[in-house]
PAZAPA-4460 file (N, C-alpha, C; in steps of 0.05 Angstrom, whole numbers, plus 32768, in hexadecimal, padded with zeros to 4 digits):
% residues 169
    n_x    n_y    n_z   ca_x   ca_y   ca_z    c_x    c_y    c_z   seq   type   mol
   8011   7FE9   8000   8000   8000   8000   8012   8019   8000     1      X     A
   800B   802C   7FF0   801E   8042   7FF0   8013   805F   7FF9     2      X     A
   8015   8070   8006   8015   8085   8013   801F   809D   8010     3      X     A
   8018   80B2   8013   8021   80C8   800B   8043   80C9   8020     4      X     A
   803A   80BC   8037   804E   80B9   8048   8064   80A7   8048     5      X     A
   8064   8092   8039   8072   8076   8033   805B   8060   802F     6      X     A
   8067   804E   8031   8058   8036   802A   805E   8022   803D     7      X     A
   8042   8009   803A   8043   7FF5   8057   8036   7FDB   8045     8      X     A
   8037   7FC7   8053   8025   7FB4   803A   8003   7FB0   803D     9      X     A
   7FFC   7FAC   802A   7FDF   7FB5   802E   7FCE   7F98   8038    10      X     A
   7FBA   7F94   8048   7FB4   7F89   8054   7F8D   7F85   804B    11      X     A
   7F82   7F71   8043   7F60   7F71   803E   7F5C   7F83   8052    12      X     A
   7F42   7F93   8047   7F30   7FAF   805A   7F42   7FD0   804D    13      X     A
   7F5E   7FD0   8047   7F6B   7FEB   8048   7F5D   7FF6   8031    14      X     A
   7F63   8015   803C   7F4E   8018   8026   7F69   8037   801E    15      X     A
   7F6C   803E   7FFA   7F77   804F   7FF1   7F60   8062   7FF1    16      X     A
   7F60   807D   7FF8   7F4C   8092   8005   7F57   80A9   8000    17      X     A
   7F6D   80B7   7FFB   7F75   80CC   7FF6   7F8E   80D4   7FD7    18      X     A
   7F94   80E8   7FCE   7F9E   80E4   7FAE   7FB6   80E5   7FB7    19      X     A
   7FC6   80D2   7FB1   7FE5   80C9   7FAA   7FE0   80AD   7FC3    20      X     A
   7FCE   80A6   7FCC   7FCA   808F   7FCE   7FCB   8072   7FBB    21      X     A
   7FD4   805F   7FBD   7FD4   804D   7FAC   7FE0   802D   7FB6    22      X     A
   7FE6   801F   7F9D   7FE9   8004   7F9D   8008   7FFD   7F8F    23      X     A
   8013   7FEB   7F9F   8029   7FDA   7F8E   8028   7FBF   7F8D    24      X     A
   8026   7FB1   7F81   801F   7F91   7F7B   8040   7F85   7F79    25      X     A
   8040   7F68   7F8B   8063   7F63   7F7D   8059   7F48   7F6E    26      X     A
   8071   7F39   7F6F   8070   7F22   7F5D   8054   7F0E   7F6C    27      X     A
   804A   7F04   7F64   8037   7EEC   7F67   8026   7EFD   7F70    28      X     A
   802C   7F11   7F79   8010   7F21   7F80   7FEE   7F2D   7F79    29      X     A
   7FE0   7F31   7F7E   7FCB   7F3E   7F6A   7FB4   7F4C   7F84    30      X     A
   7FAA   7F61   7F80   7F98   7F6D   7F98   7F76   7F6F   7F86    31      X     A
   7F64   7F6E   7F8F   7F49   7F75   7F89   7F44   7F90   7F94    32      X     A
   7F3F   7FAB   7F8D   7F34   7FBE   7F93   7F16   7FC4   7F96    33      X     A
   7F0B   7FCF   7FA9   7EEA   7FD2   7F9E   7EE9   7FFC   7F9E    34      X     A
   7EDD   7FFF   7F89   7ED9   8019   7F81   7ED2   8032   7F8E    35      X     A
   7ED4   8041   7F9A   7EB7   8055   7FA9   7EA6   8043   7FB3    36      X     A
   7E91   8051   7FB2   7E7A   803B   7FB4   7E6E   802B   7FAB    37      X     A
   7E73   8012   7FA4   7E66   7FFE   7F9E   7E66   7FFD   7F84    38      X     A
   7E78   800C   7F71   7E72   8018   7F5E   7E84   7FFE   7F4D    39      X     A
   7E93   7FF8   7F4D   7EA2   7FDD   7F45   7EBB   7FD1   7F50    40      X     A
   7EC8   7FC7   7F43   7EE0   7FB7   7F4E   7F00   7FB9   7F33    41      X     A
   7F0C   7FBF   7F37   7F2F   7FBF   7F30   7F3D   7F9F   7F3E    42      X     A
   7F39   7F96   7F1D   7F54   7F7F   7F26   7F70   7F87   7F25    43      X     A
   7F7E   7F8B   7F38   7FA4   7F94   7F2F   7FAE   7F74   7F32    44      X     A
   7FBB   7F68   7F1D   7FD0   7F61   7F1B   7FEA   7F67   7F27    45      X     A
   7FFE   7F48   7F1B   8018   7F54   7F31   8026   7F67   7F1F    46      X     A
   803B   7F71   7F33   804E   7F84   7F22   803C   7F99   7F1A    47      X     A
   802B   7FA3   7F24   801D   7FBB   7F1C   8019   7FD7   7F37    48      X     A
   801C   7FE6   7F34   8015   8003   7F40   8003   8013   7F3A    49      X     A
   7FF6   801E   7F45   7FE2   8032   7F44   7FDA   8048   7F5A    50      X     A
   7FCF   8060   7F53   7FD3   8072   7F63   7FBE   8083   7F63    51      X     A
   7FAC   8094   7F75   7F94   80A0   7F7A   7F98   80BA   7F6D    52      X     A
   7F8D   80C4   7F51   7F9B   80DA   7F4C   7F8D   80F2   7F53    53      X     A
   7F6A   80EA   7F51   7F51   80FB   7F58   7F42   80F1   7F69    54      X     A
   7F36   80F9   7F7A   7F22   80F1   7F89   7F09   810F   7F89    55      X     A
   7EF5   8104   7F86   7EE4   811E   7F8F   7EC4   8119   7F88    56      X     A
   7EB4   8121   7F90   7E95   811F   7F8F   7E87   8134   7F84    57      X     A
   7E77   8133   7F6F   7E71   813F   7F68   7E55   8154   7F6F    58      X     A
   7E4C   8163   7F6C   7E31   8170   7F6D   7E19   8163   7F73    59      X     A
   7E17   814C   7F60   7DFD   813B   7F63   7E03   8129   7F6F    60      X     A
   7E1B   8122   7F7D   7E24   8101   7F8D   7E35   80F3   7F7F    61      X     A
   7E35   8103   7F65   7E4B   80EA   7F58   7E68   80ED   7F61    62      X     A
   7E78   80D3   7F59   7E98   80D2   7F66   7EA9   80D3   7F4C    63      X     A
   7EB8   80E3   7F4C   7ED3   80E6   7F3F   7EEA   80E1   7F40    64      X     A
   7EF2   80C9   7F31   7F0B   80B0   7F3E   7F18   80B0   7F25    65      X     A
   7F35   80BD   7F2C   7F4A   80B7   7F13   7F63   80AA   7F29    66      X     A
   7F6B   8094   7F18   7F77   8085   7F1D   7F99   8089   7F11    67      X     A
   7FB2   8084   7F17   7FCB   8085   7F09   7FD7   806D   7F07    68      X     A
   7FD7   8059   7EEE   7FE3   803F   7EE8   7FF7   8041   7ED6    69      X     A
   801B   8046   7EF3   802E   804D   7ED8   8031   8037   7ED0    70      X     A
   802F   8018   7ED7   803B   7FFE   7ECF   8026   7FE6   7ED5    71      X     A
   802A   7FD9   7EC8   8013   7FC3   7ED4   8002   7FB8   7EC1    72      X     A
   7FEB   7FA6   7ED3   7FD4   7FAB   7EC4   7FB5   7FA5   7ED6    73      X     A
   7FA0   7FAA   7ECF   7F86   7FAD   7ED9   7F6E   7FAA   7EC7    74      X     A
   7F5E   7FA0   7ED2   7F43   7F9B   7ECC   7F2A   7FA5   7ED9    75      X     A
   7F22   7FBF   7ED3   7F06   7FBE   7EDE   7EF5   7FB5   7EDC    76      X     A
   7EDD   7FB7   7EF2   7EBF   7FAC   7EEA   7EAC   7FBF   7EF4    77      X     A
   7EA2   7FCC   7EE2   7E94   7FED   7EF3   7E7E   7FE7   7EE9    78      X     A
   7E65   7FE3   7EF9   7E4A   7FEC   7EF8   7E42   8009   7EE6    79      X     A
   7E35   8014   7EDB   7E22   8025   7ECB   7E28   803D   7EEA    80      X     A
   7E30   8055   7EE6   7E2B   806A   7EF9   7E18   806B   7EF4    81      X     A
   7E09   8079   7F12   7DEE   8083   7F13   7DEB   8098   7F1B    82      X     A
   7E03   80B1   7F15   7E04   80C9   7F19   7E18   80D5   7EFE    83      X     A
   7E10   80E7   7EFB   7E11   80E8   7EDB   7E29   80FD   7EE1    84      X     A
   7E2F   8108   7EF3   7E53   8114   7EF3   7E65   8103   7EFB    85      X     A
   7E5D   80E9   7F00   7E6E   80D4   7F0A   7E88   80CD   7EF1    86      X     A
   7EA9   80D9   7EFC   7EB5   80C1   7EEB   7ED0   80AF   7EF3    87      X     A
   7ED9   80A2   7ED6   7EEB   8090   7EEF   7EF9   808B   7ED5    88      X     A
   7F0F   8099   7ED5   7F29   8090   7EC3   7F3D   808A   7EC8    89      X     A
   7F4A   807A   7EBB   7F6E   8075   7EC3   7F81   8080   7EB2    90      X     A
   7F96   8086   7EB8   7FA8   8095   7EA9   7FC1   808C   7EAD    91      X     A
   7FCC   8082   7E8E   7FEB   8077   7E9A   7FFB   8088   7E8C    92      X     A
   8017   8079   7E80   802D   808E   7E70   8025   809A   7E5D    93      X     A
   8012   8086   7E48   8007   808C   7E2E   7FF3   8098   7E29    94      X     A
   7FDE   80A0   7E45   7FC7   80A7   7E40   7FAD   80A6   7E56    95      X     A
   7F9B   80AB   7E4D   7F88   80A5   7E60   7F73   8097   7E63    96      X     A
   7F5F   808F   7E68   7F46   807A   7E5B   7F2B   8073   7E76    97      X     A
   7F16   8084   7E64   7F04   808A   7E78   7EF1   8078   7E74    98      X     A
   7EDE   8070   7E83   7EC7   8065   7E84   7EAC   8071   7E8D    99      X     A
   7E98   8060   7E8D   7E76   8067   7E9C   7E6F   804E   7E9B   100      X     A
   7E76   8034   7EAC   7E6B   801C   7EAA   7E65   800D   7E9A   101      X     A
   7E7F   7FF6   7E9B   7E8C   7FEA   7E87   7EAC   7FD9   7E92   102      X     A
   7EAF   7FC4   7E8E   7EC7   7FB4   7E91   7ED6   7FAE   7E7E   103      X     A
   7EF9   7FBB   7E83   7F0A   7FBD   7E75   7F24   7FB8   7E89   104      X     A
   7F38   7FB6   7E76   7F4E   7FAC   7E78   7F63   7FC5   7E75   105      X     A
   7F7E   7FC9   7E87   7F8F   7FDD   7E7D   7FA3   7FCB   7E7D   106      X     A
   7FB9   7FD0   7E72   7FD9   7FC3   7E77   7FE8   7FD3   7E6F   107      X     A
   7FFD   7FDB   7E7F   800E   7FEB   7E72   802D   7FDC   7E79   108      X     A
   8038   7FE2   7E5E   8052   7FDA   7E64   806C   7FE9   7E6D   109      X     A
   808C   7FE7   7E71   809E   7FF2   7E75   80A0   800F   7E69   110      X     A
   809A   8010   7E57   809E   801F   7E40   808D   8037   7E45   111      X     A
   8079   8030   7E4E   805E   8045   7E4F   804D   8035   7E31   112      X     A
   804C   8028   7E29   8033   801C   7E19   801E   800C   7E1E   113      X     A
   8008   801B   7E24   7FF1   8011   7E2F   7FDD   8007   7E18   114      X     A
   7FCF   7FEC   7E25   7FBD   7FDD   7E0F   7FAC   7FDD   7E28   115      X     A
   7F93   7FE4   7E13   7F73   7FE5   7E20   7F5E   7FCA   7E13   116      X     A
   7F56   7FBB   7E1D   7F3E   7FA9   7E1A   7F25   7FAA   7E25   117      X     A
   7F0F   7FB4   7E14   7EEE   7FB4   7E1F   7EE2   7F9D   7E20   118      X     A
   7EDC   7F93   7E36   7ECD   7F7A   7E39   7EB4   7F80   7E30   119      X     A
   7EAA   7F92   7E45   7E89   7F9F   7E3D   7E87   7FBA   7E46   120      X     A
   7E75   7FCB   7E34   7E73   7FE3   7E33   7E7F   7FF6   7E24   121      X     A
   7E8A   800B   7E29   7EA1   8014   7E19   7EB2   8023   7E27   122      X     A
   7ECC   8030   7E1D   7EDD   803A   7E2E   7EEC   804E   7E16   123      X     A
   7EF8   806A   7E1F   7EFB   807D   7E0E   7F1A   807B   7E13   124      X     A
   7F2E   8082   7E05   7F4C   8080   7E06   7F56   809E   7DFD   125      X     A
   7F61   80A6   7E07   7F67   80C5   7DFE   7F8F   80CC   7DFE   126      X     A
   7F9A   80CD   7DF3   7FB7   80DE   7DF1   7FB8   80EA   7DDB   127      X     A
   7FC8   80FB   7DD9   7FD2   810C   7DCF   7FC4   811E   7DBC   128      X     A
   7FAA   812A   7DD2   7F8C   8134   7DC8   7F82   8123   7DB2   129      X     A
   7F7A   810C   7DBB   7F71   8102   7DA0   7F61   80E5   7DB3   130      X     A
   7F45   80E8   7DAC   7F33   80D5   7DC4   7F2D   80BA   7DAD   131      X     A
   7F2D   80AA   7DB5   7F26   808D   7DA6   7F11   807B   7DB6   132      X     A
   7EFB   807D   7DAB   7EE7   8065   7DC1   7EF1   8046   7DBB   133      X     A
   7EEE   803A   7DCE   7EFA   801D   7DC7   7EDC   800A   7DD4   134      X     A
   7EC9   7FFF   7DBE   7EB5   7FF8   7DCA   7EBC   7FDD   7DCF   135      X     A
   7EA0   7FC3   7DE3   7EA1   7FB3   7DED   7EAD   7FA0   7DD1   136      X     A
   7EC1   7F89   7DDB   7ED2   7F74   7DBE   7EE0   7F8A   7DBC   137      X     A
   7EF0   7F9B   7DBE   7F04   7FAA   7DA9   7F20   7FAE   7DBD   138      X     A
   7F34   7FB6   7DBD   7F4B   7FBF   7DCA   7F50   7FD5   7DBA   139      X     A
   7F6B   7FE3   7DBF   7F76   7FF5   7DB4   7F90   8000   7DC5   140      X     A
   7FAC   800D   7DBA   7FBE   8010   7DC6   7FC5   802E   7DC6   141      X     A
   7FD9   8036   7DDB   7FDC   8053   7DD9   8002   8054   7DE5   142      X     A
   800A   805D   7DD7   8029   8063   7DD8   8030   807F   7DDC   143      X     A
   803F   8080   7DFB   803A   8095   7E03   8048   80A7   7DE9   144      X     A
   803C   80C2   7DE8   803F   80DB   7DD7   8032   80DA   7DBD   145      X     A
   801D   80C1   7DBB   8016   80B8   7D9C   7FF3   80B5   7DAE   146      X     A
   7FE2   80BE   7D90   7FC9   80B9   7D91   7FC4   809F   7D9C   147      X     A
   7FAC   8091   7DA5   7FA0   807A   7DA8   7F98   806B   7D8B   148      X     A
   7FA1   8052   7D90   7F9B   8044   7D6F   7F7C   8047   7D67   149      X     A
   7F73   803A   7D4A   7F5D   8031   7D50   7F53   8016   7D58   150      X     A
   7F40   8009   7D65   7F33   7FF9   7D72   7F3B   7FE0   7D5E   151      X     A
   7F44   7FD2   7D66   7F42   7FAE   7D60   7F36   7F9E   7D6C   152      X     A
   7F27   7F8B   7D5F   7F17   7F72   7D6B   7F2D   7F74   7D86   153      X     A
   7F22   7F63   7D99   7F30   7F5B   7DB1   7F37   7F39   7DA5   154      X     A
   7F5C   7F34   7DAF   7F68   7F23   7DA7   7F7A   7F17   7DBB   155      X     A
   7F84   7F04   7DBE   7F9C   7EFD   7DD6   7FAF   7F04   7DC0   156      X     A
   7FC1   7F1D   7DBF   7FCF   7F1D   7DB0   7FE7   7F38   7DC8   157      X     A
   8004   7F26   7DBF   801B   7F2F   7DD2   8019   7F4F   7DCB   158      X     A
   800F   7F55   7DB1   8014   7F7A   7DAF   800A   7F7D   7DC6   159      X     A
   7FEB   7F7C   7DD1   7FDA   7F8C   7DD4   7FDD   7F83   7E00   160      X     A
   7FF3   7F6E   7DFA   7FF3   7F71   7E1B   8008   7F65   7E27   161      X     A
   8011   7F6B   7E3E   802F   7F64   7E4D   8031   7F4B   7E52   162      X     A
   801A   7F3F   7E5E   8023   7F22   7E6F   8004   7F17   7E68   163      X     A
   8004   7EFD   7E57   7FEE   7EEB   7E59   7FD9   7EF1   7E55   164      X     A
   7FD2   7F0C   7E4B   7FAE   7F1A   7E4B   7FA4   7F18   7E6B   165      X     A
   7FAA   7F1E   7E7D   7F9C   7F21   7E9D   7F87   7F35   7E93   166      X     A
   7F8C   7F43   7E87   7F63   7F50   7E7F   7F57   7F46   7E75   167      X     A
   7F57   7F2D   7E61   7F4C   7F1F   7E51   7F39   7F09   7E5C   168      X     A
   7F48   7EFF   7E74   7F42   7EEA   7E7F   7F26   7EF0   7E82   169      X     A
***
């Protein structure tokens, strides 16, 4: 578990609550996150980090959750918001990639090259001012300082991910 103050190892119940809060996964490792409220779940894989970049509530109740994934990889599973300023993106070297309820996949590699997979729903991919929807079946890649590709069928294929498809599964 990591801290604005240092870091300790994270234990079932801890909860990341404040921005520069976050996660480090080691080898064999993997943590389940659950969202705000009830709102979904983040699989991290090992060898991955992540970090609380926004937190905040909106006007009507909704929650605003940006996430920082420099390495790694993850799988959401987010229910449909039911507050319509509600959002929840992640942002790694190459880019950023937002949702509104919908399960997807991030991985990013050494390099900063992140590959996105939509299980269901859709998910928007944005660098280098230039937004790409990637709907449910499709992936797409983003290299940091370069646009987001366009959308490909979803494939087990080594371009589009670091280790074994863990979003795929």
């Amino acid at each position: 578990m990591l801290r604005s103050q240092g870091s300790a190892p994270a234990a079932q119940g801890d909860q990341l609550s404040a921005v520069g809060d976050g996660l480090r996964t080691g080898d064999r490792s993997t943590a389940v996150l659950e969202l705000d409220t009830d709102v979904g779940f983040l699989d991290v894989s090992e060898g991955t980090e992540l970090r609380i970049r926004r937190l905040e509530m909106t006007a009507d109740g909704g929650r605003i959750t940006y996430l920082a994934l420099p390495q790694g990889q993850g799988r959401t599973r987010l229910r449909r918001f039911t507050h319509q300023g509600s959002e929840f993106k992640i942002e790694t070297p190459a880019g950023m990639t937002g949702v509104r309820g919908t399960e997807f996949g991030v991985s990013v590699q050494e390099d900063g090259k992140t590959s996105i997979a939509t299980l269901t729903g859709a998910v928007d991919t944005t660098a280098a001012g230039t937004t790409v929807a990637v709907p449910a079946g499709f992936q797409n890649l983003m290299q940091p300082g370069e646009p987001p590709t366009e959308p490909v069928p979803l494939r087990d294929d080594p371009v589009y991910s670091t280790s074994d498809s863990f979003f795929l599964k």
